[in-house]
C-alpha beads as a LAMMPS data file, in Angstrom:
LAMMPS data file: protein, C-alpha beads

294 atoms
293 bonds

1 atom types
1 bond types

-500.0 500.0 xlo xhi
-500.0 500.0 ylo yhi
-500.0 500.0 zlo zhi

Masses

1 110.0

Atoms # bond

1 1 1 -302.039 -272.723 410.954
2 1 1 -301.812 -272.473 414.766
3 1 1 -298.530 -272.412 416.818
4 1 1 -299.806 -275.823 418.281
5 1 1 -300.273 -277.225 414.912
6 1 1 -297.559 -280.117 414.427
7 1 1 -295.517 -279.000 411.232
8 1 1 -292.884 -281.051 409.734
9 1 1 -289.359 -279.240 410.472
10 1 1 -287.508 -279.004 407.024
11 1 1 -285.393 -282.243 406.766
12 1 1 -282.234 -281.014 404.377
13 1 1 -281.760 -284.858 403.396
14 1 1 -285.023 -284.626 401.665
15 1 1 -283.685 -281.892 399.208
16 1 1 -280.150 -282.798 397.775
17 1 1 -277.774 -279.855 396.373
18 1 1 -277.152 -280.171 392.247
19 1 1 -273.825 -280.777 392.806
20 1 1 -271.717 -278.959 390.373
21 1 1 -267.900 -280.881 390.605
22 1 1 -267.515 -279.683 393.861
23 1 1 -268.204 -282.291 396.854
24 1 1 -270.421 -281.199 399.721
25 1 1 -268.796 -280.265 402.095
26 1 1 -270.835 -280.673 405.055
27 1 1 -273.004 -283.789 406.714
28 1 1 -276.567 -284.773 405.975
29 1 1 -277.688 -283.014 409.174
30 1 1 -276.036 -279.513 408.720
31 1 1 -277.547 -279.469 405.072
32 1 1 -275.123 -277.939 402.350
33 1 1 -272.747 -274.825 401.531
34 1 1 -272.176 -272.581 398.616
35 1 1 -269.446 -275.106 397.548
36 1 1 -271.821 -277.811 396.526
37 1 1 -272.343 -275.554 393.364
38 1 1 -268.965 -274.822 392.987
39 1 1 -266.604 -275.096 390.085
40 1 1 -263.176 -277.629 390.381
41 1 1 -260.431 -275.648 389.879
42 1 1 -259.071 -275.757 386.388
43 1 1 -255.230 -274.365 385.936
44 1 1 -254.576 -272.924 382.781
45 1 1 -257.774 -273.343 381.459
46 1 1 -260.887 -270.485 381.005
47 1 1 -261.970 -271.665 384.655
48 1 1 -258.972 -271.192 386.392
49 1 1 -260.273 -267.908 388.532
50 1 1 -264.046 -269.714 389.073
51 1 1 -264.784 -268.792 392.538
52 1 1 -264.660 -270.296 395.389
53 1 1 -262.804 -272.825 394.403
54 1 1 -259.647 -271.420 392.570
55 1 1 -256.694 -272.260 393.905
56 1 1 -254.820 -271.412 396.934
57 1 1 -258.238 -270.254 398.425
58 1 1 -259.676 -271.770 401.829
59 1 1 -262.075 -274.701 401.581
60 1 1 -265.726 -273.646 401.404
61 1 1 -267.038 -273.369 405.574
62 1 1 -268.587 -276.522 406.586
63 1 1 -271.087 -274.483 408.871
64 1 1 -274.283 -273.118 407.494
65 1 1 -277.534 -271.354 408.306
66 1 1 -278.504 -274.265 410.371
67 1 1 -275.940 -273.930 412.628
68 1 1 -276.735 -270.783 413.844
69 1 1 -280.204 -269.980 413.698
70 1 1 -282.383 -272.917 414.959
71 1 1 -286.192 -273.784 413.269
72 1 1 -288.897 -272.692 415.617
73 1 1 -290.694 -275.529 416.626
74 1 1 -293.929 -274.066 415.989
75 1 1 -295.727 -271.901 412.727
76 1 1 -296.760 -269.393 415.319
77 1 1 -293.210 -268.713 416.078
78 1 1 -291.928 -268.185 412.626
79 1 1 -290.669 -264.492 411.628
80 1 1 -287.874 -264.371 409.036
81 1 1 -287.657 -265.801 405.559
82 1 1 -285.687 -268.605 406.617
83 1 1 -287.557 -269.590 409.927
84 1 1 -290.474 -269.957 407.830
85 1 1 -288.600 -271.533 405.001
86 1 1 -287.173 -274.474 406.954
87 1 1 -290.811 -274.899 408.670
88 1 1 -292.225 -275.551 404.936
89 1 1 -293.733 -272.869 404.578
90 1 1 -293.454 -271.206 400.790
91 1 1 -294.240 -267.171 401.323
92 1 1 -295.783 -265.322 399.051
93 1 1 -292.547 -263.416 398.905
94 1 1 -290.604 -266.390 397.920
95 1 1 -293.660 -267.334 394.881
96 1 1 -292.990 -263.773 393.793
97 1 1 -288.981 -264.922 393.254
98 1 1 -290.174 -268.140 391.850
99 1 1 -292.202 -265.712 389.176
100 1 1 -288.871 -263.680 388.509
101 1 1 -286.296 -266.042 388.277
102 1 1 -287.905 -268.284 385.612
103 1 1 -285.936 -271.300 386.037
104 1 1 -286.529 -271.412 389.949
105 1 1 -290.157 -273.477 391.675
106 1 1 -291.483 -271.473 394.832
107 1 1 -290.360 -274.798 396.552
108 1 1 -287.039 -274.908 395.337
109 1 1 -286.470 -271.146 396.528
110 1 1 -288.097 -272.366 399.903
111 1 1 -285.896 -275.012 399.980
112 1 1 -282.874 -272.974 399.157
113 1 1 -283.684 -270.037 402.095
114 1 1 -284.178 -273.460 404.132
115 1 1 -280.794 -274.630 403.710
116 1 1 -278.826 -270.983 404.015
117 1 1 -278.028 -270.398 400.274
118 1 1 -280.370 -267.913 399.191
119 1 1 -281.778 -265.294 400.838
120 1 1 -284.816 -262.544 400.304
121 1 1 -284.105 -259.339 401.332
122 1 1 -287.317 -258.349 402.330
123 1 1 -288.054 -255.933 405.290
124 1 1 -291.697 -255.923 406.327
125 1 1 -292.033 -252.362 406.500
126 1 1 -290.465 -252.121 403.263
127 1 1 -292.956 -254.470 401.541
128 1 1 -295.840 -252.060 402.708
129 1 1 -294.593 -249.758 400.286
130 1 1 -293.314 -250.736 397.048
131 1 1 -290.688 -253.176 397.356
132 1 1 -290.879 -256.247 394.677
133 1 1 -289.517 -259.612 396.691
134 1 1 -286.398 -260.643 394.657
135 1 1 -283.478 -263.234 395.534
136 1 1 -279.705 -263.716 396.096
137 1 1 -277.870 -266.611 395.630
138 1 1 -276.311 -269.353 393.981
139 1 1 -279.073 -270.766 392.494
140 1 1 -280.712 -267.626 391.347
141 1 1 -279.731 -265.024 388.864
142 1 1 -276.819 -262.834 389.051
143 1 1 -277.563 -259.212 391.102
144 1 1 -276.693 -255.966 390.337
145 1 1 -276.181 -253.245 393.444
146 1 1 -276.200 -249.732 392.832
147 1 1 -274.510 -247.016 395.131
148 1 1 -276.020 -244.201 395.757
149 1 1 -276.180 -241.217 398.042
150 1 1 -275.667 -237.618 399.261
151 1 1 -272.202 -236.224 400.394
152 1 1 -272.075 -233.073 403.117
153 1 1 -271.148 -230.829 399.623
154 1 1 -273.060 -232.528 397.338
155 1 1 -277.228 -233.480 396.153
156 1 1 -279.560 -233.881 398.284
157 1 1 -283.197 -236.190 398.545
158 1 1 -284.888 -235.799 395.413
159 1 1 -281.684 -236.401 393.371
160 1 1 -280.778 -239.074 395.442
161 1 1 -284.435 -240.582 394.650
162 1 1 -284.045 -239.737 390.902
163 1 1 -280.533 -241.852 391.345
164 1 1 -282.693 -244.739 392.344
165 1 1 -284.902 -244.325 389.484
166 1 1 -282.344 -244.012 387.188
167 1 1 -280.414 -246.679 388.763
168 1 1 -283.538 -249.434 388.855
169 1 1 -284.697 -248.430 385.325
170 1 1 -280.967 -249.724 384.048
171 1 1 -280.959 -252.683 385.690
172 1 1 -280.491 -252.465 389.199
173 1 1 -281.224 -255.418 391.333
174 1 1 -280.721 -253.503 394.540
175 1 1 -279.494 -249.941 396.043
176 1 1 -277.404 -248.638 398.768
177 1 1 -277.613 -245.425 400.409
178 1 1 -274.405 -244.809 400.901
179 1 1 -275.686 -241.204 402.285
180 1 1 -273.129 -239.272 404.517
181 1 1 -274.207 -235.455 404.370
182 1 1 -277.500 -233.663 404.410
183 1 1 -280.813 -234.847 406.222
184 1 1 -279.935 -238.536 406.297
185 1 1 -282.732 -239.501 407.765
186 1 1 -285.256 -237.986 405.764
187 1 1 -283.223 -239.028 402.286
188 1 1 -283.281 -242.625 403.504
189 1 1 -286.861 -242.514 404.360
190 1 1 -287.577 -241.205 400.864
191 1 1 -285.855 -243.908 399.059
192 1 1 -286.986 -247.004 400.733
193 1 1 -290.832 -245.697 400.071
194 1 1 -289.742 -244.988 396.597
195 1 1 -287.471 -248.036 395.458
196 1 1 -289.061 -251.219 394.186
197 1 1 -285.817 -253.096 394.468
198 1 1 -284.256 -253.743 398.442
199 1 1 -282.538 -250.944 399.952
200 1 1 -279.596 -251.242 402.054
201 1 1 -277.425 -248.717 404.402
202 1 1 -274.316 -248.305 406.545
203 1 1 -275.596 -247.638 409.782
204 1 1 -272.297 -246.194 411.328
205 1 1 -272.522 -243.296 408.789
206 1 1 -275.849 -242.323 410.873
207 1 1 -274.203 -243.086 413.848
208 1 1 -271.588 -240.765 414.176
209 1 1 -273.737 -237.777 412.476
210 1 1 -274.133 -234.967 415.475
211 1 1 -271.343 -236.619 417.645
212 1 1 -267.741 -237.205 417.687
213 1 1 -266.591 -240.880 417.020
214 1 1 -265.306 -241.524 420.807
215 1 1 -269.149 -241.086 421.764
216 1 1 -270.094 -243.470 420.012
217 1 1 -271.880 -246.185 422.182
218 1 1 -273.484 -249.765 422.562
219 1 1 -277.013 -247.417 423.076
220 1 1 -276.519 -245.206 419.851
221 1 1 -275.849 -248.722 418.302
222 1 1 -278.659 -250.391 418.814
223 1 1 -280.743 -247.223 418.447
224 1 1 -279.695 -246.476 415.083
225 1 1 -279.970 -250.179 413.518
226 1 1 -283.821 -250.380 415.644
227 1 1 -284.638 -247.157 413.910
228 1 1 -283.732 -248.089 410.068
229 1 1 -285.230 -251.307 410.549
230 1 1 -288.210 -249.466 411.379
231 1 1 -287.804 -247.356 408.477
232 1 1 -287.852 -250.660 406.278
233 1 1 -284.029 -250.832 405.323
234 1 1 -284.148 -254.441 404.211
235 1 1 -279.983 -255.348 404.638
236 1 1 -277.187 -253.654 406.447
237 1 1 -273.308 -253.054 405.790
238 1 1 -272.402 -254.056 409.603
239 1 1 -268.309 -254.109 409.689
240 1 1 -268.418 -257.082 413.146
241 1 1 -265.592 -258.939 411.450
242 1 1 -262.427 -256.796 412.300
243 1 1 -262.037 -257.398 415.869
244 1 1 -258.987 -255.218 418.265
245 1 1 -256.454 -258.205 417.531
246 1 1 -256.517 -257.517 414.236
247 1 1 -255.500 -254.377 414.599
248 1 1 -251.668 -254.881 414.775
249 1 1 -251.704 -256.498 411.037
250 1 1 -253.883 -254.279 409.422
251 1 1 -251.184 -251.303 410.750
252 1 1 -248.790 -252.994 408.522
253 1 1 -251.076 -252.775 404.925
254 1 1 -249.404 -250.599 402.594
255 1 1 -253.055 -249.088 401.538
256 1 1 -254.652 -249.071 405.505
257 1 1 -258.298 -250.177 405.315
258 1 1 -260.445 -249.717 402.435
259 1 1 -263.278 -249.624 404.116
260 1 1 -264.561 -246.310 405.639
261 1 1 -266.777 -247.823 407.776
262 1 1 -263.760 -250.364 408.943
263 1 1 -261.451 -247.626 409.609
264 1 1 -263.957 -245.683 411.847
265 1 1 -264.774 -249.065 413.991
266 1 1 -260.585 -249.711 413.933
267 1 1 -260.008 -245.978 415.280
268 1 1 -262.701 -246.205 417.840
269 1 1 -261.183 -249.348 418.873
270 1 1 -257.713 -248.169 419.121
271 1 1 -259.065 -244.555 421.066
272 1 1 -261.013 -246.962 423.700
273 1 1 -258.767 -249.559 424.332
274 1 1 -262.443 -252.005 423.863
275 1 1 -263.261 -254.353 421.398
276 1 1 -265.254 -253.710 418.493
277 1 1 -268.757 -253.360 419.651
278 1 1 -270.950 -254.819 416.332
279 1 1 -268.868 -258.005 417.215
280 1 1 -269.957 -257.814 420.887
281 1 1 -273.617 -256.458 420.510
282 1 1 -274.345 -259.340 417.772
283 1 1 -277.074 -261.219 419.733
284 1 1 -278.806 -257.976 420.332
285 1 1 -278.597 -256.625 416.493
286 1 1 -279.772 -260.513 416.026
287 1 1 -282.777 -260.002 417.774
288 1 1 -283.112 -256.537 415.798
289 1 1 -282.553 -258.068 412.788
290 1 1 -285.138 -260.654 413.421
291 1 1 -287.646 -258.523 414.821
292 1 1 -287.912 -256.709 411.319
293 1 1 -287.171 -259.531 409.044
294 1 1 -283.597 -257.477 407.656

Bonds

1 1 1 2
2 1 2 3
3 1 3 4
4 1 4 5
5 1 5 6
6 1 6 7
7 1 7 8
8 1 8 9
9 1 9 10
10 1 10 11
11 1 11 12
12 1 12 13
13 1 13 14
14 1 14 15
15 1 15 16
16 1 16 17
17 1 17 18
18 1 18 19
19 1 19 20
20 1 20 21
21 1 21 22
22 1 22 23
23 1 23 24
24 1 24 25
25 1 25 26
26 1 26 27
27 1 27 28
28 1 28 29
29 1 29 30
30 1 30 31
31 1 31 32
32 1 32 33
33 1 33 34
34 1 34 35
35 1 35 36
36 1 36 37
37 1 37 38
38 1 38 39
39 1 39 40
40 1 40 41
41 1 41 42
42 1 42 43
43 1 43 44
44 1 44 45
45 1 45 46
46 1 46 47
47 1 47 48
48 1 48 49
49 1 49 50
50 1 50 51
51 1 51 52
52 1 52 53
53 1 53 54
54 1 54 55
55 1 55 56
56 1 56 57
57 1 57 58
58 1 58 59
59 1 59 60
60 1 60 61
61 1 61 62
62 1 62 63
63 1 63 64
64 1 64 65
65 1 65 66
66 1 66 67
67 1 67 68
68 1 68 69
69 1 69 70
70 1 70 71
71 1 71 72
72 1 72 73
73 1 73 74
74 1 74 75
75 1 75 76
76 1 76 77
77 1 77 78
78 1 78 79
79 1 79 80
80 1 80 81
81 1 81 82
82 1 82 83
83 1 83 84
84 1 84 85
85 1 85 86
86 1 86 87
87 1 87 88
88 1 88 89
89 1 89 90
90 1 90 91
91 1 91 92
92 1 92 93
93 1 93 94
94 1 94 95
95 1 95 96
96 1 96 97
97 1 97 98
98 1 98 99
99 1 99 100
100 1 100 101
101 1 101 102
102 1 102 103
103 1 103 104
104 1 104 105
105 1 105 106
106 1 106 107
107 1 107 108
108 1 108 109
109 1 109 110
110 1 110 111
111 1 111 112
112 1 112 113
113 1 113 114
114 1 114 115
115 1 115 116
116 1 116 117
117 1 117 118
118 1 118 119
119 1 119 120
120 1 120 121
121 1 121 122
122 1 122 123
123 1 123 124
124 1 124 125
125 1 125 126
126 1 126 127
127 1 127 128
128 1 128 129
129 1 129 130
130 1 130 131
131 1 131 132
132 1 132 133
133 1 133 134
134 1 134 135
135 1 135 136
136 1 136 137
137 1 137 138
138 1 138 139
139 1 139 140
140 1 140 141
141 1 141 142
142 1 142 143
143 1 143 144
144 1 144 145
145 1 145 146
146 1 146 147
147 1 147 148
148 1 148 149
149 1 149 150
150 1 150 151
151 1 151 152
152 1 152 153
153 1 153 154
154 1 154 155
155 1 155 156
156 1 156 157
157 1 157 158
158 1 158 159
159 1 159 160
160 1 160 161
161 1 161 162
162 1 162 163
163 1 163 164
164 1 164 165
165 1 165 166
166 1 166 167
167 1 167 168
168 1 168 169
169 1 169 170
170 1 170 171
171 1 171 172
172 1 172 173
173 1 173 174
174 1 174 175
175 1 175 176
176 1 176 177
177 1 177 178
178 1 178 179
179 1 179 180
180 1 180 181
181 1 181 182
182 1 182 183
183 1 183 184
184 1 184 185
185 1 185 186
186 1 186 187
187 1 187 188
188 1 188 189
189 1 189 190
190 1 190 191
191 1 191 192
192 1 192 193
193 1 193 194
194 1 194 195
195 1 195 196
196 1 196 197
197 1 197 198
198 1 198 199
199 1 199 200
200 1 200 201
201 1 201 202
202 1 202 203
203 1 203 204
204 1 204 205
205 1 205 206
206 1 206 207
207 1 207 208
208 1 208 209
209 1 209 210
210 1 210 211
211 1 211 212
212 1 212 213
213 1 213 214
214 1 214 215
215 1 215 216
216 1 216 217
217 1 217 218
218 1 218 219
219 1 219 220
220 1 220 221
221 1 221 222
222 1 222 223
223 1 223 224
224 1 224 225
225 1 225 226
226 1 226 227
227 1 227 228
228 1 228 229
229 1 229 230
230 1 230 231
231 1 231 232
232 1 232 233
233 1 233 234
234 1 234 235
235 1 235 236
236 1 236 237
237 1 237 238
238 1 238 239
239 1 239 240
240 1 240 241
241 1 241 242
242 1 242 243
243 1 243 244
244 1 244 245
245 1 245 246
246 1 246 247
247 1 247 248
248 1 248 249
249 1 249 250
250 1 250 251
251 1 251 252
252 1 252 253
253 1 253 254
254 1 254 255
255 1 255 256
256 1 256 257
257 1 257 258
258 1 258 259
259 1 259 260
260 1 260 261
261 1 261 262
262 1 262 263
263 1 263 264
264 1 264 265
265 1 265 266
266 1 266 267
267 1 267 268
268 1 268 269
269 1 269 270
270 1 270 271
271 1 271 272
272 1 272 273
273 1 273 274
274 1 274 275
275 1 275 276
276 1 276 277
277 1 277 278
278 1 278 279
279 1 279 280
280 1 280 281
281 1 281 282
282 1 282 283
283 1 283 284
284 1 284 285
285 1 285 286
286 1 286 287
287 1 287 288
288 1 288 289
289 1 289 290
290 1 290 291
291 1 291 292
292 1 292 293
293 1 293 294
């Protein structure tokens, strides 16, 4: 197909969600949420923690994949899962989920990646190697992630790849290298050719390996996400979501952030005075992201 062939856009009216008790929440044009599969909230009975919908929690988002990341207009201009998903186009990564899932057509996984509820974690780079396409989301099975990685005392590459073995061969759905000593470069490279299942990182543990945290910068940012992308890391932890106003009411938590890689972003924010950078490089890592189909 040509990029001046005429394709027909994916029309989300022509694929209702199986509601499940829950009413969609969002209009015929914007598609559907998570929360058309969703659970009513049952007190007192064996469903009364079902998520999302238990109660006292906010009302499922009435914005979805379609809101924020157009359909090319043209076959030719299709990179990612999803552009290619709402053009109509069934990949032969999504047949390969179709073949795993059992219960799921390779058009009703295209239509789910169309509509923002299911993705495939499947970097290109990766899938030159070993990687086996597999899905996550409501309509699939449920996943299992494994963490994994070395520590500045502690294992190196080959046990970290024998982790991954080990890890996959008991069920594993996907891995993180949640590496933070050693060669982390080399260990990471060694696990995405090795792992059959999608790999995923957190790139500020690279980032601040070699440097103190107040050096870190918009450059060694984009540098370091480019570079595992290239490596074929097919998802990444990115901590955009905290931003410097938060700041004031996190101080006030009784157990401080949980997160490692929060707390780095919240003390480089605090030391600079600037807002948190993954929230204000995000159409850049975007176009990273894209790029490289993470």
């Amino acid at each position: 197909m040509s990029a001046r062939t005429p394709v027909q856009i994916f029309d989300p009216r022509r694929f209702p969600s199986p509601l499940h008790g829950a009413p969609n929440p969002s209009t015929d044009g914007q598609g559907t949420t998570p929360g058309s599969f969703a659970l009513r909230p049952e007190v007192g009975g064996p469903l009364a923690f079902a998520s999302p919908d238990t109660p006292g929690m906010p009302p499922p988002s009435d914005k979805t994949a379609w809101d924020f990341n157009p359909a090319p207009r043209a076959a030719g201009a299709a990179v990612t899962q999803l552009e290619r998903a709402r053009l109509g186009i069934v990949t032969p990564e999504m047949r390969r989920v179709a073949e795993r899932e059992g219960h799921l057509s390779p058009e009703q996984v295209r239509d789910e990646v169309a509509a923002g509820r299911m993705i495939v974690p499947a970097n290109r780079v990766h899938l030159s190697y070993r990687l086996d396409p597999m899905a996550i989301g409501r309509a699939s099975r449920t996943k299992v992630n494994a963490n994994l990685g070395a520590s500045p005392v502690s294992s190196g590459t080959e046990e970290e790849v024998e982790k991954l073995e080990w890890a996959v061969r008991w069920g594993a759905d996907t891995v993180m290298d949640l590496s933070t000593g050693g060669d982390l470069d080399a260990c990471r490279e060694a696990i995405v050719r090795a792992a059959t299942v999608p790999v995923g990182t957190v790139p500020i543990y690279s980032m601040i390996v070699g440097r103190r945290l107040e050096d870190l910068d918009e450059g060694v940012i984009l540098r370091t996400l480019e570079h595992q992308a290239r490596q074929g890391v097919d998802y990444f932890t990115l901590h955009a979501g905290v931003l410097r106003e938060h700041l004031p009411w996190i101080e006030k938590r009784l157990i401080g952030i949980v997160s490692r890689g929060g707390s780095l972003l919240a003390k480089w924010m605090l030391d600079s005075g600037r807002q948190n950078p993954l929230y204000t490089l995000w159409e850049d890592i975007c176009d990273i992201l894209r790029e490289h189909d993470v």
